[in-house]
C-alpha positions in Angstrom: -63.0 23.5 -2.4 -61.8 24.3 -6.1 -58.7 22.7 -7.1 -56.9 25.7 -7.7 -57.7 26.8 -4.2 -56.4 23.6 -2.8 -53.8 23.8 -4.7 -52.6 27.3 -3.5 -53.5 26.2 0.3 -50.8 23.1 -0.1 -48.5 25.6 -1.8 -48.9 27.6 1.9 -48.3 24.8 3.5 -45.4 23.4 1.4 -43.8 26.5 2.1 -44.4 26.2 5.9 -42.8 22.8 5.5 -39.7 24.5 4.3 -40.9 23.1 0.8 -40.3 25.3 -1.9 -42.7 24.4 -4.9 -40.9 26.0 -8.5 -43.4 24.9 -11.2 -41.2 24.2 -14.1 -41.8 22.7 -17.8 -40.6 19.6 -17.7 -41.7 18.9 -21.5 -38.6 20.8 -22.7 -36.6 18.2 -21.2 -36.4 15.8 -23.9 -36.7 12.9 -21.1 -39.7 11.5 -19.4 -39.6 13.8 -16.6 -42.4 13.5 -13.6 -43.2 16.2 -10.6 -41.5 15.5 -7.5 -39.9 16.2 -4.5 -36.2 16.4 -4.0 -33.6 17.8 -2.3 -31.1 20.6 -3.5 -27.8 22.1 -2.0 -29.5 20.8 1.4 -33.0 22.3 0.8 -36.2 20.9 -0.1 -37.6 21.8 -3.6 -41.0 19.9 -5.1 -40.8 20.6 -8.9 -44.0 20.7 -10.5 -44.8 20.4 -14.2 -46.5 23.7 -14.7 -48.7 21.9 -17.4 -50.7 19.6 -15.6 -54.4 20.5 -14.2 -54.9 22.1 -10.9 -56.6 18.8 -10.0 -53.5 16.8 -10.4 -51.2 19.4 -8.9 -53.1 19.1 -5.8 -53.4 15.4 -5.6 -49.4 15.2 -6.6 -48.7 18.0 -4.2 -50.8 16.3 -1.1 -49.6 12.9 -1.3 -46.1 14.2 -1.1 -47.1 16.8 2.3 -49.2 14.1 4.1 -45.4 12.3 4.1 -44.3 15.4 6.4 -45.0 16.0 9.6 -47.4 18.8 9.2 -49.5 19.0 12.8 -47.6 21.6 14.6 -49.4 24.4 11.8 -52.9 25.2 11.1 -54.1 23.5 7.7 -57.7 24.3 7.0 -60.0 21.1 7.2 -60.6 20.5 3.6 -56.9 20.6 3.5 -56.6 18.9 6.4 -59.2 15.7 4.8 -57.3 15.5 1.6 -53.7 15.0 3.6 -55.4 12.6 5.7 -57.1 10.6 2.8 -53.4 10.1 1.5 -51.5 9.3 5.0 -54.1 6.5 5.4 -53.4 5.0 2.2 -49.9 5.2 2.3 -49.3 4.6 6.2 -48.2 0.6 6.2 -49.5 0.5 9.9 -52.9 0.8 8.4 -52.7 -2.4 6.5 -51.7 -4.4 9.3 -54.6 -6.0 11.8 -53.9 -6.7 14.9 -54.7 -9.6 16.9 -57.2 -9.4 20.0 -55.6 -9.7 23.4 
């Protein structure tokens, strides 16, 4: 799947999520600034820098959705492998090992 297509599919999910993604440019800040989620008047808002590649939206994007419970709506399986590939690498239970009985 392009990364602009991913990228749009996340968005769709996002919003599912109650998410709303406002891409914004954060270069006019005059601060070091990074895309992220966070949480306004008691709603959800991921700010993304508008300037960054559709490749790195996505990946910025998916690593915060595979953080949210997201299995009670359809997400297409490339969408669906990319949220996964980040919930593995991020899930602490993964790194554990357990013992044998």
């Amino acid at each position: 799947m392009k990364p602009e297509s991913l990228y749009r599919e996340l968005v769709e999910l996002a919003e599912k999520l109650q998410v709303n993604v406002s891409e914004q440019n954060l270069r006019i800040t005059g601060i070091k600034v990074r895309s992220g989620l966070c949480k306004v008047k008691g709603e959800y808002v991921f700010i993304m820098d508008k300037h960054k590649p559709w490749h790195k939206k996505a990946k910025i994007l998916a690593k915060c959705l595979s953080q949210m419970k997201h299995d009670e709506f359809y997400v297409i399986p490339a969408v669906r492998d990319v949220l996964s590939r980040y919930t593995e690498k991020t899930d602490p239970a993964a790194d554990q090992t357990t013992a044998p009985t």
